[in-house]
N, C-alpha and C positions, 0 to 999 in steps of 0.2 A: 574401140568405140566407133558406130555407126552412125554417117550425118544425117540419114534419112531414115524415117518412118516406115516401118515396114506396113505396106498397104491391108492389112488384115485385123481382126478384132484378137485382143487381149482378154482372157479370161482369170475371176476369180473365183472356187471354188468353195464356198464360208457357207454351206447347210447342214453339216453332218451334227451329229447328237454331242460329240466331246468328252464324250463318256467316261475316257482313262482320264480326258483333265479335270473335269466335274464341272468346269464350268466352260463356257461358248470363248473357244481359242481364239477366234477373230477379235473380241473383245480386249484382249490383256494388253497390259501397256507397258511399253518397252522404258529402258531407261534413257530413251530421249523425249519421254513425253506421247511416242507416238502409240495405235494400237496396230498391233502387229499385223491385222488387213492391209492397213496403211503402208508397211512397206509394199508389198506385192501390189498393191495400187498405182504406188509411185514409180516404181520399176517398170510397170509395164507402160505406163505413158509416156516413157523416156521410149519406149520402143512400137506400141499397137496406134492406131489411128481413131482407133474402138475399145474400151475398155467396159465390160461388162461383167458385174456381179453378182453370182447366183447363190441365195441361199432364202432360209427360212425367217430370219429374226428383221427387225429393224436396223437399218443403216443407211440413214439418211444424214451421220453425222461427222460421215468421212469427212477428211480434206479431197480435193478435187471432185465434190460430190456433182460440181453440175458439167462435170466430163463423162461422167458413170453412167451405163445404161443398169438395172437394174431388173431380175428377173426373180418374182418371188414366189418360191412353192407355199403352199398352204401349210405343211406340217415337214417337221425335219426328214430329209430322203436317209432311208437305212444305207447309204454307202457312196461313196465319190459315184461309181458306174453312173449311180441313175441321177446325180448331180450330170456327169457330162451327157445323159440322155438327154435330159431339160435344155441344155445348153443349144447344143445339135440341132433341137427339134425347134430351137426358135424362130431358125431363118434368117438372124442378123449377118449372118457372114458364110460363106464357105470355108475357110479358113479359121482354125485358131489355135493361139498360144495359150495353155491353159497353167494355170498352178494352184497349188493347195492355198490356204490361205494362213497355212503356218509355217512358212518361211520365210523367216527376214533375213537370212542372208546370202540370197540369190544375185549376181550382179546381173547390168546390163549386156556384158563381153560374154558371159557364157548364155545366157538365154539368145542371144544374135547367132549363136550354132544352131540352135533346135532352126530356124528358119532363115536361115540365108539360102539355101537349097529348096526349091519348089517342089516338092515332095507330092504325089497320089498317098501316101503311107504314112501311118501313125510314125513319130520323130522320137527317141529318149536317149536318154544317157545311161551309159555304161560303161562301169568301171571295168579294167583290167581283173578277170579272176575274180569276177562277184558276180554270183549270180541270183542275185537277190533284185528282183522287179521295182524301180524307180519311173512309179507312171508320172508323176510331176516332177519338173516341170515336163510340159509337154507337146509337142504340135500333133493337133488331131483336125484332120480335114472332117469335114460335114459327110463326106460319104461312108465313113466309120461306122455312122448309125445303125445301119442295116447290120453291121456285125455286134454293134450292143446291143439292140434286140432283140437280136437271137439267143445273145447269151443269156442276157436275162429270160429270154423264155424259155430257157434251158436249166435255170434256178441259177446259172454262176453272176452272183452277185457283188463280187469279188473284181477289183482292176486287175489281179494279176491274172483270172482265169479268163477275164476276156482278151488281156494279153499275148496267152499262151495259143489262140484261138487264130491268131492272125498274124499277117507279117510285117516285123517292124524294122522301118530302117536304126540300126542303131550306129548313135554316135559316141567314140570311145573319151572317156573324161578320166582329167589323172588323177591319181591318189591324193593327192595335195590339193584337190576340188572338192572332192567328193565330199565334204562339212557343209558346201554352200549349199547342196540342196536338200539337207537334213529337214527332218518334219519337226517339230517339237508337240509331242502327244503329252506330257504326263506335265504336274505340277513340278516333281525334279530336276525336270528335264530344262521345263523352263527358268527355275532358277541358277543352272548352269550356265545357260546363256545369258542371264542378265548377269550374272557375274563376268562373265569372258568381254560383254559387250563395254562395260563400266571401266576396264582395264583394257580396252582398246585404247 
């Protein structure tokens, strides 16, 4: 654990459609009472100076709401990419930590890797012998932009294909981590974790 504040903005990533869940993932509620935004809120102000949430719906009823900068598109964005365009394009920070908004079990010890290092370069984690693209969590400098918009004007609307597009520092994460930055997409999904959580 880190005594100081990492001088840069914290990002939450809560506009996408939800579509495999059916309903808005940021919403669901954990079995501490909390909604699952709410972790990734709370984590990252243990760690940013700046917490900022971008998405389409209402949430004004966070906990730590009057620490939250707020950034609302008008209709839900078709993919994380042009979530982190919106983000980028705000000018709140040069710097940021960004995550999905469906992960609750992200600690503060491993998001303190993506940015202890002052990085030019997109930051993620990777496992050992996988090679399957984990864009959040994330460090994405502000100068990134220029290469998501070209992707997207290129139709890759996809974070892995603006991924494969540029060069990423990666940092390697053990086997025995790699659960902490699971996404939870589906309604199964999520009552697996509220099971494992309950028997924590």
């Amino acid at each position: 654990m880190q005594n100081n504040r990492w001088e840069h903005a914290g990002a939450v990533l809560a506009g996408g459609k939800s579509q495999r869940m059916g309903s808005p993932k940021a919403e669901l509620v954990l079995p501490d009472g909390k909604k699952i935004i709410e972790h990734s809120i709370e984590i990252l102000s243990d760690i940013c100076k700046q917490i900022i949430v971008v998405g389409s719906h209402k949430q004004d009823e966070y906990k730590l709401k009057n620490k939250i900068t707020y950034i609302f598109d008008q209709k839900p964005y078709p993919g994380p990419l042009h979530g982190l365009e919106i983000l980028l394009k705000s000018g709140l920070d040069n710097k940021y930590l960004v995550l999905a908004c469906d992960q609750p079990l992200l600690t503060t010890d491993l998001l303190w890797k993506l940015v202890k290092e002052d990085s030019d370069k997109v930051t993620l984690f990777q496992m050992q012998g996988d090679k399957e693209v984990q864009p959040f969590p994330g460090y994405y400098p502000a100068s990134c932009l220029v290469d998501i918009k070209k992707a997207i004007s290129l139709g890759k609307n996809a974070m892995y294909e603006f991924i494969e597009m540029i060069k990423v520092h990666w940092i390697p994460i053990l086997s025995d981590e790699h659960y902490l930055i699971k996404n939870i997409n589906t309604p199964q999904e999520f009552k697996e974790l509220e099971k494992s959580l309950k028997h924590e």
